[in-house]
C-alpha positions as CSV (number, residue, x, y, z in Angstrom):
1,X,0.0,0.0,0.0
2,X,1.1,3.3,-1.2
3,X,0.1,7.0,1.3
4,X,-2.9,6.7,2.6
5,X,-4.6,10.2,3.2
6,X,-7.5,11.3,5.2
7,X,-8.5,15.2,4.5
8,X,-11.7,17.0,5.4
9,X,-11.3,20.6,4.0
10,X,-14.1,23.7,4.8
11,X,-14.1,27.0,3.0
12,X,-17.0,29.4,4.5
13,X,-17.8,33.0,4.1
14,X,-21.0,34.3,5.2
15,X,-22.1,38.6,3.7
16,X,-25.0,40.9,5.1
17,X,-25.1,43.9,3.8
18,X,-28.0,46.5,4.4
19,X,-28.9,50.6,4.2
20,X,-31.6,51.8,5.0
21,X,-32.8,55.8,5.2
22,X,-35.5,57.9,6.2
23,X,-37.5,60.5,5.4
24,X,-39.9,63.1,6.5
25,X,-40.9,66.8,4.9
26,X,-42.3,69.6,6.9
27,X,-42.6,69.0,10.6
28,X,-42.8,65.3,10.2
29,X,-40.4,63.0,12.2
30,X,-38.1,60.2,10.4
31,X,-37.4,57.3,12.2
32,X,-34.8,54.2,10.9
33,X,-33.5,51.7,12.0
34,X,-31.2,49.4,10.4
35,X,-29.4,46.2,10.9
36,X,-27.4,42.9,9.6
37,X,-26.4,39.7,10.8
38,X,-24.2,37.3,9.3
39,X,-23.4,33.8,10.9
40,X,-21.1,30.5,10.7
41,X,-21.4,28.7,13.2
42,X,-21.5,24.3,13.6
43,X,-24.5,22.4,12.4
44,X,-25.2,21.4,16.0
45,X,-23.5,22.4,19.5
46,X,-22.0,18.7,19.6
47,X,-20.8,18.1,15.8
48,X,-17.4,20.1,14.7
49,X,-17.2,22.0,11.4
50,X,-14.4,19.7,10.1
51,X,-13.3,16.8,11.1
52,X,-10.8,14.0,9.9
53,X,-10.9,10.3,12.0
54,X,-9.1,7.1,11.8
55,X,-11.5,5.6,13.8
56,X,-10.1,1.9,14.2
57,X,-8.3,-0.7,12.9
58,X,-4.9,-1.7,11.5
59,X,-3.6,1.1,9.2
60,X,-0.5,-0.5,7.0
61,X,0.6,2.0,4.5
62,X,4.2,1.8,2.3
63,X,4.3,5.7,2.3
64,X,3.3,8.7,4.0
65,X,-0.1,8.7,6.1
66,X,-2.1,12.3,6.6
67,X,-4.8,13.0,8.9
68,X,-5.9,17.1,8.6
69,X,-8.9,18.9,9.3
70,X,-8.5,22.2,7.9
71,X,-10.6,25.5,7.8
72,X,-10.3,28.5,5.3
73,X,-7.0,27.5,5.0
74,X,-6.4,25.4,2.4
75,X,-2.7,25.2,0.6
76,X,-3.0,22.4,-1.3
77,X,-5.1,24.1,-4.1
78,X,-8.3,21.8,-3.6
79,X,-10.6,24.5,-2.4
80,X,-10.8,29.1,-2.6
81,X,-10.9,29.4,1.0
82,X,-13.6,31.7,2.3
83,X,-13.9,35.3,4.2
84,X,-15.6,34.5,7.1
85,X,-18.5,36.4,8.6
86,X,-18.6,39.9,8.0
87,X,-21.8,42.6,8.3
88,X,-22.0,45.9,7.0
89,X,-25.4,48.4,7.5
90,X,-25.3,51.9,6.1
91,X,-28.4,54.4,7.5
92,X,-29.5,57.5,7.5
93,X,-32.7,60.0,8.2
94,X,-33.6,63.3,7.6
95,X,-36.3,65.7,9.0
96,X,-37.6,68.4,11.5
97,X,-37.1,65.4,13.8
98,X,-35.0,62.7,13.4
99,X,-33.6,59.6,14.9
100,X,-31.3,56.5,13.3
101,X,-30.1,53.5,14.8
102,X,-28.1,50.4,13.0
103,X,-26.6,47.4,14.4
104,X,-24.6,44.8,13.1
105,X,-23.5,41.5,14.0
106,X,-20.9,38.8,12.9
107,X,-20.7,35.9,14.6
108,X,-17.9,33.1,13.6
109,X,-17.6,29.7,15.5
110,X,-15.4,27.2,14.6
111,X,-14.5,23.6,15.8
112,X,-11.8,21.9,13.4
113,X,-10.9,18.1,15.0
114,X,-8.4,15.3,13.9
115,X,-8.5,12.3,15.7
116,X,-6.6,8.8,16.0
117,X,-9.1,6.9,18.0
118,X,-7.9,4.3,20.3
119,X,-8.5,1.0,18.6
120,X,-6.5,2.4,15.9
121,X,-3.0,1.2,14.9
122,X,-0.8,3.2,11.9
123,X,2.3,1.7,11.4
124,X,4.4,3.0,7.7
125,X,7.5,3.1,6.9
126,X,7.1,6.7,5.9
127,X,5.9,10.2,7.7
128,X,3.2,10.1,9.4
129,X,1.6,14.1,10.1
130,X,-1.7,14.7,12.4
131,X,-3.0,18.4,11.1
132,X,-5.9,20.6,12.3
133,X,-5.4,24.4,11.1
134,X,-8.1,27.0,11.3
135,X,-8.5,30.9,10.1
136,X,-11.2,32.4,10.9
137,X,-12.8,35.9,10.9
138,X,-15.4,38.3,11.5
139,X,-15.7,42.4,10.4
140,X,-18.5,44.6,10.9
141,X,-18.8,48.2,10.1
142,X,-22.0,50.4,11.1
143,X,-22.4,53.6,10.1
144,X,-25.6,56.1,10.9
145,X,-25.8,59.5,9.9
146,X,-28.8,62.0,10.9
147,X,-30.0,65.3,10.1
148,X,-32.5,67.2,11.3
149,X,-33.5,70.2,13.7
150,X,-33.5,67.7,16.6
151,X,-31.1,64.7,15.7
152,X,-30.6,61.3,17.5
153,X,-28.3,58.4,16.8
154,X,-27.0,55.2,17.8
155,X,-25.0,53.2,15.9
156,X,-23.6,49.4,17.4
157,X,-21.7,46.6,16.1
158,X,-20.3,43.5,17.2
159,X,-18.3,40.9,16.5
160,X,-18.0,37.3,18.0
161,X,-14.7,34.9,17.2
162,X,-14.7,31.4,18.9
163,X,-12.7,28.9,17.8
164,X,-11.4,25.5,19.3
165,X,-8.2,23.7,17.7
166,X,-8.0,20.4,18.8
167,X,-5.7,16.9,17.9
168,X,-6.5,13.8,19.7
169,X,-4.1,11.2,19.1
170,X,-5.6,7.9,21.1
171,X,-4.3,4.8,19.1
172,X,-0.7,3.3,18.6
173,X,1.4,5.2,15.3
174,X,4.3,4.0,13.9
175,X,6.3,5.6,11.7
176,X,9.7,4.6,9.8
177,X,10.1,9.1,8.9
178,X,9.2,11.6,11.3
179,X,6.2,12.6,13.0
180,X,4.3,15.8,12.4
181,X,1.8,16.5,14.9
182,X,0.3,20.3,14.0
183,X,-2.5,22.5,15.7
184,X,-2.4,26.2,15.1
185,X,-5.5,28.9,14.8
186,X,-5.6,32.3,12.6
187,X,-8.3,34.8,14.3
188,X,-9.2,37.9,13.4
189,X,-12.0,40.3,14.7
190,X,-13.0,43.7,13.6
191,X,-15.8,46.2,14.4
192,X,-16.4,50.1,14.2
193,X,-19.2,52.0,15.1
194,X,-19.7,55.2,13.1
195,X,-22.8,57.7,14.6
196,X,-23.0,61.6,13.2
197,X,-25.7,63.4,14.2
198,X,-26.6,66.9,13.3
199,X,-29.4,69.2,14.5
């Protein structure tokens, strides 16, 4: 038996974008309020986004073996990794009175997992490399502008990065190379807030 290779590769981006505005003539009062959400999160609380298992048995192999879980960040060509979550709201009102709100949220949680369970056993006579790799990120940008003779504002944003990185190596591995065991996470996390108000 030649390598033996077991990949489970994710790419995910997830885009809200919204404006919204506001008007009222004469002594009429403009109200808006504006928002967007965008979202990755795992299918259920208990199930990972990626995972890669050699869940049992005897694993012979006459060249290298791989076990990787990656995330948006992919380098072997296979996949155009994603963006991540990322929200974007632009609002506005005008009149004798006015008020203006937006809110954005970007929420990314990710759970990447390789795992050698223990009733496995890898033996080769070549490298042997346990991967789980992970970048994720969330932006959001809100910006409210008002005018009117009496002006209000409020303008919010938010962003939420979780991530959990994990290899769990259970079962016997052998290997006549070297052995590459590799965990590592890429976050990022952005937000602004713009409000201008002006009566």
């Amino acid at each position: 038996t030649g390598a033996i290779s077991v990949v489970s590769t994710q790419a995910a981006s997830a885009t809200a974008n919204a404006t919204g505005d506001a008007a009222a003539y004469g002594f009429g009062v403009a109200v808006g309020v504006t928002a967007a959400t965008a979202t990755i999160v795992p299918a259920a609380s208990d199930v990972p986004n990626v995972k890669s298992a050699i869940s049992g048995g005897q694993i012979l192999a006459g060249g290298d073996i791989t076990v990787s879980a990656v995330y948006n960040s992919d380098d072997s060509g296979k996949v155009v990794n994603g963006s991540g979550a990322e929200a974007e709201v632009q609002s506005g009102s005008g009149g004798m009175i006015s008020a203006s709100g937006s809110k954005t949220l970007a929420t990314s949680d990710v759970d990447v997992q390789s795992l050698v369970a223990s009733t496995a056993v890898l033996t080769t006579t070549g490298d042997v490399l346990i991967r789980s790799k992970s970048n994720l990120a969330g932006d959001t940008v809100s910006d409210t502008d008002v005018r009117g003779l009496a002006a209000g504002v409020n303008s919010s944003a938010e962003t939420d990065v979780d991530y959990d990185t994990s290899i769990t190596i259970e079962g016997d591995i052998t290997a006549g190379g070297t052995l590459h065991i590799e965990a590592g996470t890429a976050a990022h996390a952005y937000s602004e807030a713009i409000a201008d108000a002006r009566g």
